[in-house]
C-alpha positions as CSV (number, residue, x, y, z in Angstrom):
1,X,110.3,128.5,86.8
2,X,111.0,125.9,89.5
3,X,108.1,127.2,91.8
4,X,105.8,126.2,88.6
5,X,107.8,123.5,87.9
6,X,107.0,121.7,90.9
7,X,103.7,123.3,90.6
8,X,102.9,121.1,87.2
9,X,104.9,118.3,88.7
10,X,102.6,118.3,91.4
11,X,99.2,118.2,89.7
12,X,100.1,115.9,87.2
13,X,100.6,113.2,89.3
14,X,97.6,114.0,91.6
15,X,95.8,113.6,88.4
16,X,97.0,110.8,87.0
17,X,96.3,108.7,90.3
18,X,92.9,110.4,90.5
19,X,92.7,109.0,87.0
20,X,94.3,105.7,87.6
21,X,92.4,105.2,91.1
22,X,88.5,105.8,89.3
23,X,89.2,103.7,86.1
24,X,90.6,100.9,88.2
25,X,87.5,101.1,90.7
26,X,84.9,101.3,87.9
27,X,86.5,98.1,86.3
28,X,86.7,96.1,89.6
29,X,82.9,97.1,90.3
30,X,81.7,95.7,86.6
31,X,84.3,92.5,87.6
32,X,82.9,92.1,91.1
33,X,79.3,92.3,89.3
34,X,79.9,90.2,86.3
35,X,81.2,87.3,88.9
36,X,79.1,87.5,91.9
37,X,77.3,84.8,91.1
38,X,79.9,82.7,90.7
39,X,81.6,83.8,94.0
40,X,78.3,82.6,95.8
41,X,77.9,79.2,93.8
42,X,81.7,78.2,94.7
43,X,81.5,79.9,98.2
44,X,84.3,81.9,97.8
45,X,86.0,83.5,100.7
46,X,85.6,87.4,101.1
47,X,88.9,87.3,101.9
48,X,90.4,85.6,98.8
49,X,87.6,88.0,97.0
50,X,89.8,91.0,98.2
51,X,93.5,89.9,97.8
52,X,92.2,88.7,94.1
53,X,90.8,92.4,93.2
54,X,93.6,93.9,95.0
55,X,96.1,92.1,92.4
56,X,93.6,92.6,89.5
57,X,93.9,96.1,90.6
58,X,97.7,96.1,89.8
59,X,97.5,94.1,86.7
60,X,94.6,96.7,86.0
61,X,97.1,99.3,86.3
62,X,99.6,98.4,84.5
63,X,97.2,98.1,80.8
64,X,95.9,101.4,81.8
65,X,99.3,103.3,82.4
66,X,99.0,104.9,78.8
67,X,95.1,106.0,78.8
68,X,95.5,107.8,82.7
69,X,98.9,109.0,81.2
70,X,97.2,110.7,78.3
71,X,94.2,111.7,80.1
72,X,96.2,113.3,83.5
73,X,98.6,115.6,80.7
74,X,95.7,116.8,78.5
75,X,93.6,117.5,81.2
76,X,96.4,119.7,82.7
77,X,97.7,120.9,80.1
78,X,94.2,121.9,78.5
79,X,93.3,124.0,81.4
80,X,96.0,125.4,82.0
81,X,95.7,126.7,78.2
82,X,92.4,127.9,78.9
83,X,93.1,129.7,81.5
84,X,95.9,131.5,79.1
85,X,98.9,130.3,81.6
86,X,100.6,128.6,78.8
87,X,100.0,131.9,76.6
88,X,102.1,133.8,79.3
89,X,104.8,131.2,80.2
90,X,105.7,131.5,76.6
91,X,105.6,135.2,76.4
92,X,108.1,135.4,79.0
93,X,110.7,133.9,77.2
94,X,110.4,130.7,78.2
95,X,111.0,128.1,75.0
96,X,108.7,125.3,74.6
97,X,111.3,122.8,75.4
98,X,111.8,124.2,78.8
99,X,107.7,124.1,79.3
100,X,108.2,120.3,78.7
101,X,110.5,119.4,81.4
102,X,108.1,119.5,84.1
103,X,106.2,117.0,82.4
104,X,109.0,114.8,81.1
105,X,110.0,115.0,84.9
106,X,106.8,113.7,86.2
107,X,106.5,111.1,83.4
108,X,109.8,109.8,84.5
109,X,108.6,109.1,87.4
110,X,105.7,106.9,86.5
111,X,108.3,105.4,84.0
112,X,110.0,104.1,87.1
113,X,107.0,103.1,88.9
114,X,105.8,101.6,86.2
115,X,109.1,99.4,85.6
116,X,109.6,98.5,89.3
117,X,105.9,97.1,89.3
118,X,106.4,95.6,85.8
119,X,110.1,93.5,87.2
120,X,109.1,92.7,90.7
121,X,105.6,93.3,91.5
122,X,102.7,93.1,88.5
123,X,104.5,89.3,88.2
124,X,102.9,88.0,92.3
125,X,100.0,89.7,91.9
126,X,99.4,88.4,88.1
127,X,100.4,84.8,89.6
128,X,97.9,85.7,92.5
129,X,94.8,86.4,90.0
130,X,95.5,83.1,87.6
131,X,95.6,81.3,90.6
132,X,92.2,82.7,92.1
133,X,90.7,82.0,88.3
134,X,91.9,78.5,88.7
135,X,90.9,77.5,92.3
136,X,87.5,79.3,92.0
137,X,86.2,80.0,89.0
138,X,87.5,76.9,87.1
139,X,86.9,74.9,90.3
140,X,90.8,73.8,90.5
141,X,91.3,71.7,88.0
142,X,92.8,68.4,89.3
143,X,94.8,68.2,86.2
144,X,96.3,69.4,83.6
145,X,94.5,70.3,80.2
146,X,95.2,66.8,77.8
147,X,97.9,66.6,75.4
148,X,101.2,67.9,76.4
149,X,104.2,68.2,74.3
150,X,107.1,70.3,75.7
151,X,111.0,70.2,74.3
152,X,113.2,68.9,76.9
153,X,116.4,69.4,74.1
154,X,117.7,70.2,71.3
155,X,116.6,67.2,69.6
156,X,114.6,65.6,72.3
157,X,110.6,66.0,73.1
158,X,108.2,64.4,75.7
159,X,104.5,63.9,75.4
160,X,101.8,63.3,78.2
161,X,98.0,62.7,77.5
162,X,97.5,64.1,80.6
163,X,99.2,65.1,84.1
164,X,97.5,64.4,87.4
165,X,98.6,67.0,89.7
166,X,98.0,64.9,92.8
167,X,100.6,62.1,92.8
168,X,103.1,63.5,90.2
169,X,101.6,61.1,87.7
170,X,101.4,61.6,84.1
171,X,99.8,58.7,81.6
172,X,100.8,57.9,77.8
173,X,103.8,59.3,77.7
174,X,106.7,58.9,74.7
175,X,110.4,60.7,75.0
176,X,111.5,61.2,71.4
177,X,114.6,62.1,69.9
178,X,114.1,63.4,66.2
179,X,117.7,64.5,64.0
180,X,117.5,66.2,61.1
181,X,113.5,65.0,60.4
182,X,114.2,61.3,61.5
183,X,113.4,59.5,64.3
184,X,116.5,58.1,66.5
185,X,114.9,56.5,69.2
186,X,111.4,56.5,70.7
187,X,111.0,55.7,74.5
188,X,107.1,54.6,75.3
189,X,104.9,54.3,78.8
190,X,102.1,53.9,80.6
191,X,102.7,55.6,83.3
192,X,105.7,58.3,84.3
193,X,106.1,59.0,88.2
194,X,107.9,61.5,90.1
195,X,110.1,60.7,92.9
196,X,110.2,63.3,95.3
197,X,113.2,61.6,97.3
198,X,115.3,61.6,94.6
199,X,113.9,64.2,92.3
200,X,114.0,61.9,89.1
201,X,111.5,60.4,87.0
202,X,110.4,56.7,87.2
203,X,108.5,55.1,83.7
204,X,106.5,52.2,84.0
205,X,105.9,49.5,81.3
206,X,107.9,51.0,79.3
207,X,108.9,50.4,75.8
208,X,112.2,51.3,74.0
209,X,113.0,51.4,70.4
210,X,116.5,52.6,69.2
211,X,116.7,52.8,65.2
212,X,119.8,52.3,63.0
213,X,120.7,52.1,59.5
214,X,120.9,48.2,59.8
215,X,117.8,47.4,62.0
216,X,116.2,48.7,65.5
217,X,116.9,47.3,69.0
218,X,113.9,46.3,70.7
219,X,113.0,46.5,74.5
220,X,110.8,46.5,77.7
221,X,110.9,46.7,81.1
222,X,108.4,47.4,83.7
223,X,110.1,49.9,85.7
224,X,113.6,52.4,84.0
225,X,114.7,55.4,86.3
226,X,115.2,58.6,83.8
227,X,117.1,61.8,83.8
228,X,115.0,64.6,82.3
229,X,115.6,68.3,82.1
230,X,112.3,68.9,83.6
231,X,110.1,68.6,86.9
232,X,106.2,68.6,87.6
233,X,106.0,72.3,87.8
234,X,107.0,72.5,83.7
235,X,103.9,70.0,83.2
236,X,101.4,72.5,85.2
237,X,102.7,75.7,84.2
238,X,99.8,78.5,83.0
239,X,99.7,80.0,79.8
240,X,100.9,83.1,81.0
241,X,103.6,81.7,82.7
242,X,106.1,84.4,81.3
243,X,104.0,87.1,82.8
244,X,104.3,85.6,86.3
245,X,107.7,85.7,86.7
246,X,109.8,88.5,88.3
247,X,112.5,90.1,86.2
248,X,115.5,88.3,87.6
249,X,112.9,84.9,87.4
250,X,112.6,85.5,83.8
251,X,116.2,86.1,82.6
252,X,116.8,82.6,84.3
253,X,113.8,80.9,82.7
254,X,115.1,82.4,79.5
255,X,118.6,80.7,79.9
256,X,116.8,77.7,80.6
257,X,114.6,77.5,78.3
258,X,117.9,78.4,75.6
259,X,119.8,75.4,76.9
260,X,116.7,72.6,76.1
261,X,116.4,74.1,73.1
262,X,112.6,74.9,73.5
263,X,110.4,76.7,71.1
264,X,108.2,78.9,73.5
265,X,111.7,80.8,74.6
266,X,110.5,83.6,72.1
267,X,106.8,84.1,74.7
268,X,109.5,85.2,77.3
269,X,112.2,87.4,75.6
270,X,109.2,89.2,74.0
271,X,107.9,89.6,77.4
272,X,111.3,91.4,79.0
273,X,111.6,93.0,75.7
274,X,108.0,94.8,76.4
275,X,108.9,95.0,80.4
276,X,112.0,97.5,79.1
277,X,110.0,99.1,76.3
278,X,107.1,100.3,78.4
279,X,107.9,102.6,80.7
280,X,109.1,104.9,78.1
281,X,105.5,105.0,76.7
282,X,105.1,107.0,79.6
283,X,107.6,109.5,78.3
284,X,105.9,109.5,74.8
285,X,102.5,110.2,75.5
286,X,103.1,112.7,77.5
287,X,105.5,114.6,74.9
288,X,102.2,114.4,72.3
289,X,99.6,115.2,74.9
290,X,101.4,118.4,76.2
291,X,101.7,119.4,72.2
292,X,98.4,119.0,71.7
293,X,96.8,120.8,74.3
294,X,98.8,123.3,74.1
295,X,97.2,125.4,72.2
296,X,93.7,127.4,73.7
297,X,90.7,126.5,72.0
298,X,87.5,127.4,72.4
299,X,85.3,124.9,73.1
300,X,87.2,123.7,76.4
301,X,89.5,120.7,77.2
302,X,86.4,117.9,75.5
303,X,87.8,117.8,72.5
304,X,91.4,117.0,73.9
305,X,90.5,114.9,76.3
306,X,88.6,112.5,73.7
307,X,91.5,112.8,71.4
308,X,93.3,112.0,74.3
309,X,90.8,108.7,74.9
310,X,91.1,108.0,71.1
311,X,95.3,108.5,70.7
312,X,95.6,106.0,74.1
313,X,93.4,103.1,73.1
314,X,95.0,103.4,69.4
315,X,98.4,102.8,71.1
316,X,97.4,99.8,73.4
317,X,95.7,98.0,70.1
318,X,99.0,98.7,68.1
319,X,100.7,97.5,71.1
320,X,98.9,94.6,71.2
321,X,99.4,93.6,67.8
322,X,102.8,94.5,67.4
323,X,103.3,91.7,70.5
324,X,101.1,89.4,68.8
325,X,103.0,89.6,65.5
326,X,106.0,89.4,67.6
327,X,105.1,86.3,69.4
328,X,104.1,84.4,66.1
329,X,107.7,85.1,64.7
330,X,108.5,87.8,63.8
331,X,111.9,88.2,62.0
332,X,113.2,91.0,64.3
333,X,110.8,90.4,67.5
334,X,112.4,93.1,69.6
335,X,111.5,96.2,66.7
336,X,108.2,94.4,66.5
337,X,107.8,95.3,70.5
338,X,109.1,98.7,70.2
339,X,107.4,99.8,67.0
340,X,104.3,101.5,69.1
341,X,107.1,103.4,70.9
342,X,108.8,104.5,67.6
343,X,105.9,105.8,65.5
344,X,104.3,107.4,68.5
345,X,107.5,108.8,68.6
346,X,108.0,110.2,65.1
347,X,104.3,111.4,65.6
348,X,105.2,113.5,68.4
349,X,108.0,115.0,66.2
350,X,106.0,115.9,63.6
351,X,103.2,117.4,66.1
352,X,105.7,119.8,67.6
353,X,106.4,121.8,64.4
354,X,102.3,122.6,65.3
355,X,103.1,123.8,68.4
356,X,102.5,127.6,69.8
357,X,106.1,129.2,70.0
């Protein structure tokens, strides 16, 4: 079989770009439409226009991986029913198992594409398209949204009203340091400053209370250098800051984040968790879309390929709440991430006892 083999091998991943390559296009084109206008009004370069659709075209690809996956197998696999190849393959001996492994092969293969642009490349060009969004579209904000708190420690957090991008400057801020429900010591501003030559923080007009059983001590200053776990970049950083990172990036971020005892470390093992876990959906779908159009039917490949549609956008909504439940704490985060993966899984196993032998 390894003339057919490559065979299969072959058309399955001509039509799974095919697939991948229209769906992209027909998205971009109802973007590009939806956003014209705003292109004109903020005079947006054609240029910048481009290298943003070309990275939303990535980031495109990547959500659609299990819909062309689906659609590329059953459309195969359909036809190749219909034309009564499957019929004969099995009729020659061949087991069902050894039908798959052209499949498996060629879903192995977008399983690695799919995890090399997931590590090192989906992060630029998501990074790339947040950036466009805030430059253009929200007319690059000059600041940062108001109220920030982050965790700088263990027992330690910071809050800004607001960070001013230009000059490093942030306003109203308070460094906290809370044990066991009670405040320690509270350190108060009017102003917190950057130093660039020395790459420390500089309050102004500060105020410093320290608490102890017997009384507090009291006092002010106008200026107090301090050592922070932290730089301007923490203060700016987009909500999908985890998803911009490149795989090596984000196993550093998560150590960091581990050591200042932050709370948001969960948005960013949940994301690697999910960078691991998806390729195999790749693996998955196509072991259930080969079982299901395997059999000849009458009415053409239609009905499998809407099955097809149906099966696909059922997994990415699982998917996406499975992550969602995982990100608002979950007790085991990492089953949370995989659970699409497993009952697609068992689903397949129970679909191949259907199968044509």
């Amino acid at each position: 079989m390894k003339i057919l083999d490559w065979l299969i091998i072959k058309e399955f991943l001509k039509t799974y770009f095919f697939v991948v390559v229209m769906l992209i296009l027909i998205v971009l084109v109802l973007d590009f439409t939806e956003k014209n206008d705003t292109y004109i009004r903020n005079e947006v370069p054609s240029g910048e226009i481009l290298l943003y659709m070309g990275n939303y075209g990535l980031y495109l690809n990547n959500l659609l991986t299990p819909i062309t996956v689906f659609i590329a197998v059953i459309f195969i696999t359909s036809k190749m029913a219909g034309r009564t190849e499957i019929i004969a393959i099995l009729s020659s001996g061949v087991s069902f198992i050894r039908l798959l492994v052209p499949f498996l092969s060629a879903a192995v293969m977008i399983g690695a594409i799919s995890f090399l642009l997931n590590g090192w490349i989906l992060p630029g060009a998501t990074a790339g398209v947040t950036e466009f969004r805030i430059k253009y579209l929200d007319k690059g904000r000059a600041s940062t949204d108001p109220n920030i708190h982050i965790k700088v420690g263990p027992d330690t957090y910071a809050y800004l009203s607001r960070f001013f991008r230009t000059g490093n400057t942030g306003y109203n801020f308070t460094l906290e340091e809370i044990r066991d429900g009670e405040l320690i010591s509270k350190l108060s501003a009017d102003r917190i400053l950057w130093d660039t030559t020395t790459n420390a923080w500089k309050v102004m007009n500060w105020r410093l209370r320290k608490l102890r059983p017997d009384g507090e001590d009291y006092s002010v200053g106008e200026q107090l250098d301090t050592v922070l776990s932290i730089t301007p970049a923490d203060f700016d950083l987009p909500e999908n800051h985890h998803e911009t990172l490149k795989l090596p990036e984000l196993t550093k971020q998560i150590k960091i984040l581990e050591d200042r005892g932050a709370d948001n470390v969960n948005y960013y093992r949940i994301e690697r968790y999910v960078r691991f876990m998806s390729p195999f959906a790749a693996l998955i779908l196509t072991f259930i879309g080969v079982i299901m159009s395997a059999r000849k039917t009458r009415g053409g490949s239609g009905f499998q390929i809407a099955m097809g549609f149906l099966l696909a956008f059922i997994y990415i909504l699982l998917f996406i709440l499975s992550r969602t439940f995982a990100e608002n704490g979950a007790q085991y985060p990492i089953f949370a991430v995989w659970l699409p993966n497993i009952l697609f899984a068992l689903t397949g196993l129970v679909l191949y006892k259907t199968v044509p032998r």
